[in-house]
PyMOL CGO cylinders between C-alpha atoms (Angstrom):
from pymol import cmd
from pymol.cgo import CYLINDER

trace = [
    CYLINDER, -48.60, -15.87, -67.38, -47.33, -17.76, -64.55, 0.3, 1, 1, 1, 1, 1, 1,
    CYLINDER, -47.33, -17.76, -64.55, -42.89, -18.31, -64.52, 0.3, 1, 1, 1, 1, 1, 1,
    CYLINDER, -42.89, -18.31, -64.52, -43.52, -19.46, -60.56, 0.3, 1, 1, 1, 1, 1, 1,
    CYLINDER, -43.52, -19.46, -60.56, -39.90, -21.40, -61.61, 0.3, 1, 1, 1, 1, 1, 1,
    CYLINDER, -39.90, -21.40, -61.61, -38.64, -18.39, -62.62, 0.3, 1, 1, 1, 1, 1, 1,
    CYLINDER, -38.64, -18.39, -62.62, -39.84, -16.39, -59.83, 0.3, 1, 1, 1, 1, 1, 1,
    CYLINDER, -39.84, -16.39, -59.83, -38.13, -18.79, -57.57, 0.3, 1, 1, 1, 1, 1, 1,
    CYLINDER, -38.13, -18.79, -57.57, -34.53, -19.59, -59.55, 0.3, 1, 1, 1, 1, 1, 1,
    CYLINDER, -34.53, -19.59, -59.55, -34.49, -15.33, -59.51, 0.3, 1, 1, 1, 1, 1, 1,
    CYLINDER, -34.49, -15.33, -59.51, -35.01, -15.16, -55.63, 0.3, 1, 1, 1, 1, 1, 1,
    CYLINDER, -35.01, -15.16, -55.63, -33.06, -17.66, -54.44, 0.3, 1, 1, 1, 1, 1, 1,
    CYLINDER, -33.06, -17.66, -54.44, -30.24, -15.88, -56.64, 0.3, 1, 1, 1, 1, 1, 1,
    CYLINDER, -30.24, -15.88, -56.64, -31.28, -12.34, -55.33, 0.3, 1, 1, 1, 1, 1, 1,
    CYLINDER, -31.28, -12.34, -55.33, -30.96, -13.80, -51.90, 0.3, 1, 1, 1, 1, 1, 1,
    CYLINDER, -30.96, -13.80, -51.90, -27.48, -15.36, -52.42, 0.3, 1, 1, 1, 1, 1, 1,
    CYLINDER, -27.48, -15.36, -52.42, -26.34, -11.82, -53.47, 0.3, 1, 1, 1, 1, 1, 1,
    CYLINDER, -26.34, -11.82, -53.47, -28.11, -10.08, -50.81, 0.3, 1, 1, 1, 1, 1, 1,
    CYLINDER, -28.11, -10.08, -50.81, -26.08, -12.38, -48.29, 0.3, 1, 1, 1, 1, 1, 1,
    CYLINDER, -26.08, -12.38, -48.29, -22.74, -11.81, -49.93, 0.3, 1, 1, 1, 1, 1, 1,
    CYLINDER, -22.74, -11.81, -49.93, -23.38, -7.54, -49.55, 0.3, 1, 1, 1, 1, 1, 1,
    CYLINDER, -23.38, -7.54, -49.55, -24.12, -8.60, -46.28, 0.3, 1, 1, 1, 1, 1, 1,
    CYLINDER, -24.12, -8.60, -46.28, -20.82, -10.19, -45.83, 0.3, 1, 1, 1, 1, 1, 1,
    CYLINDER, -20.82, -10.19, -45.83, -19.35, -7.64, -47.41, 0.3, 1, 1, 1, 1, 1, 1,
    CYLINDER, -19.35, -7.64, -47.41, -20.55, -4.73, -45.80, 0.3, 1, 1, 1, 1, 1, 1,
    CYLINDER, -20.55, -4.73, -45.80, -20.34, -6.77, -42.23, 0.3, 1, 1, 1, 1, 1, 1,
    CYLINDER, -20.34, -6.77, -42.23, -17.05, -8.22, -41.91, 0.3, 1, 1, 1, 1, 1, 1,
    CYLINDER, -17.05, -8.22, -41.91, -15.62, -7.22, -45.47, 0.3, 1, 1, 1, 1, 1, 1,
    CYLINDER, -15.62, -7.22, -45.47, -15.41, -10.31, -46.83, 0.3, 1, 1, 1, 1, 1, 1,
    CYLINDER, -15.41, -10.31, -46.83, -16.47, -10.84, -50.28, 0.3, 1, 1, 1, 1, 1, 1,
    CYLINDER, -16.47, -10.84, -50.28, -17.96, -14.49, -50.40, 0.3, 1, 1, 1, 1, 1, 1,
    CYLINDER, -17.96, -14.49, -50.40, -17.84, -14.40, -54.70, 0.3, 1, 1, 1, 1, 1, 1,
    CYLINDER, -17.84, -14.40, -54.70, -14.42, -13.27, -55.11, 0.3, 1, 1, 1, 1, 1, 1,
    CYLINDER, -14.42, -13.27, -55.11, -13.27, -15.98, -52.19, 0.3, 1, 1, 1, 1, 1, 1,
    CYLINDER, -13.27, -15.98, -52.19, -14.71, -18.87, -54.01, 0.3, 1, 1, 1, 1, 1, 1,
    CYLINDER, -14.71, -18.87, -54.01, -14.04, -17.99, -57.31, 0.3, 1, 1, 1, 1, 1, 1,
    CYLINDER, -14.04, -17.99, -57.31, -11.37, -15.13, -57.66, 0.3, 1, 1, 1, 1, 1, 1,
    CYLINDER, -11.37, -15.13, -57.66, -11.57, -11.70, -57.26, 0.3, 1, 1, 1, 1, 1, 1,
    CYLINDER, -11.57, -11.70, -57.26, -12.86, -10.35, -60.42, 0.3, 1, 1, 1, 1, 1, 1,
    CYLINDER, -12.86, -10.35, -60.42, -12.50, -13.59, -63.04, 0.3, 1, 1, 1, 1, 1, 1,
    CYLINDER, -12.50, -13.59, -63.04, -14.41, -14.49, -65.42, 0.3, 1, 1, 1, 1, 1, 1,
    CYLINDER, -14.41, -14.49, -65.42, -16.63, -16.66, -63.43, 0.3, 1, 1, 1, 1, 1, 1,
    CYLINDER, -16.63, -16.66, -63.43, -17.05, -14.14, -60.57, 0.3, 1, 1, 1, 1, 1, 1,
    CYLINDER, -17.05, -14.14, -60.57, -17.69, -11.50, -63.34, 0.3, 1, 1, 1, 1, 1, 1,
    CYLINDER, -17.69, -11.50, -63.34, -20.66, -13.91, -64.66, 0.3, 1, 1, 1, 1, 1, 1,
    CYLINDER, -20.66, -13.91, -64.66, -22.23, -14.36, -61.18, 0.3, 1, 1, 1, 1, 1, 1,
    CYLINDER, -22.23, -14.36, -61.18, -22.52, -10.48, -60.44, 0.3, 1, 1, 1, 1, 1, 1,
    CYLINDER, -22.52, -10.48, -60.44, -23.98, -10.10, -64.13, 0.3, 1, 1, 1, 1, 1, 1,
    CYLINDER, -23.98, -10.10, -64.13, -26.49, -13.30, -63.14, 0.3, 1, 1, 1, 1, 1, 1,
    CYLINDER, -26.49, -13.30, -63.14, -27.79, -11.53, -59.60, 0.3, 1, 1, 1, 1, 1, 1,
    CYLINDER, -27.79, -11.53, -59.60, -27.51, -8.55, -61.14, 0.3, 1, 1, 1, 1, 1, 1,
    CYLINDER, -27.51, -8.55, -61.14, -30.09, -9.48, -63.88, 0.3, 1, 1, 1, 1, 1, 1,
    CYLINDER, -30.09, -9.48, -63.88, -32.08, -11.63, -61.19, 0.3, 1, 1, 1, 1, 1, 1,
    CYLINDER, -32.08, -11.63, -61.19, -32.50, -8.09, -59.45, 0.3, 1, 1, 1, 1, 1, 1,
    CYLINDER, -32.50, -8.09, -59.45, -33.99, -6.52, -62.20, 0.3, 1, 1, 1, 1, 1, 1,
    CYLINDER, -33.99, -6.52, -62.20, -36.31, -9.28, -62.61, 0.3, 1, 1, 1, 1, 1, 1,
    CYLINDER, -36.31, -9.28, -62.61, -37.43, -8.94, -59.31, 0.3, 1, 1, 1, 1, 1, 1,
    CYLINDER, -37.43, -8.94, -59.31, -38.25, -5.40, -60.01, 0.3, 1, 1, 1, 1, 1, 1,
    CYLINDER, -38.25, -5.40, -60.01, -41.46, -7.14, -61.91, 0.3, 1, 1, 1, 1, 1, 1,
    CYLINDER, -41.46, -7.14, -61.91, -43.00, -8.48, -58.32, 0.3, 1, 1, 1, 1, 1, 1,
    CYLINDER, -43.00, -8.48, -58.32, -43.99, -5.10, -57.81, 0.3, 1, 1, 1, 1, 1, 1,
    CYLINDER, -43.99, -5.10, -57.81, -46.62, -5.12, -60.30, 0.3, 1, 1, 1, 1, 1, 1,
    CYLINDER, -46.62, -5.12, -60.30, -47.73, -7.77, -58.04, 0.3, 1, 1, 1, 1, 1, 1,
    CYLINDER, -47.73, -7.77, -58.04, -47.72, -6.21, -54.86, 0.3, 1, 1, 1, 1, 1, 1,
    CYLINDER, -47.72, -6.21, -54.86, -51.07, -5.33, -52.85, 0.3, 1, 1, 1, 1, 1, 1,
    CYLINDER, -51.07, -5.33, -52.85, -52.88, -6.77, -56.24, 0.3, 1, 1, 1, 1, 1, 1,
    CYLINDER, -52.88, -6.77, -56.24, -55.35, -9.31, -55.96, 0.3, 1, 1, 1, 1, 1, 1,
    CYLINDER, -55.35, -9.31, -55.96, -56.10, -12.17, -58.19, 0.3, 1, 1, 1, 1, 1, 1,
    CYLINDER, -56.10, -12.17, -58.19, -58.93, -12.50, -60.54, 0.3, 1, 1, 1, 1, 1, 1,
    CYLINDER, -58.93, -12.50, -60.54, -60.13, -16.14, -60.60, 0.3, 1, 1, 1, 1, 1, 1,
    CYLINDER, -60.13, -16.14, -60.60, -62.48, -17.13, -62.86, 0.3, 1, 1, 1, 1, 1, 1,
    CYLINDER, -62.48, -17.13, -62.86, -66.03, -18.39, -61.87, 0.3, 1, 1, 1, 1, 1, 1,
]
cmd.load_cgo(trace, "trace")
């Protein structure tokens, strides 16, 4: 089963969190809770979202050093 829009929507999430812990542990500035409030609703909802995107990701390794069967 191919979700190559899923695989994307969950990386490009993973990656938006992985640059705010960045901030964050960098220059302690939390990107989330600057845009949208520390701790609201909304910011509470985007930590859930890359939160789940993470454990999505978790799948790819399945993936990894695998080869594809094609048929012939």
């Amino acid at each position: 089963m191919n979700n190559k829009c899923l695989d994307c929507i969950a990386l490009t999430i993973a990656i938006i969190g992985a640059v705010n812990w960045g901030l964050l542990g960098f220059f302690h500035f939390d990107l989330v809770a600057f845009i949208f409030g520390n701790m609201s609703w909304i910011s509470r909802i985007i930590y859930a979202i890359v939160g789940i995107s993470g454990l999505y990701l978790i799948t790819f390794y399945m993936y990894a050093g695998g080869t594809s069967k094609t048929r012939e």
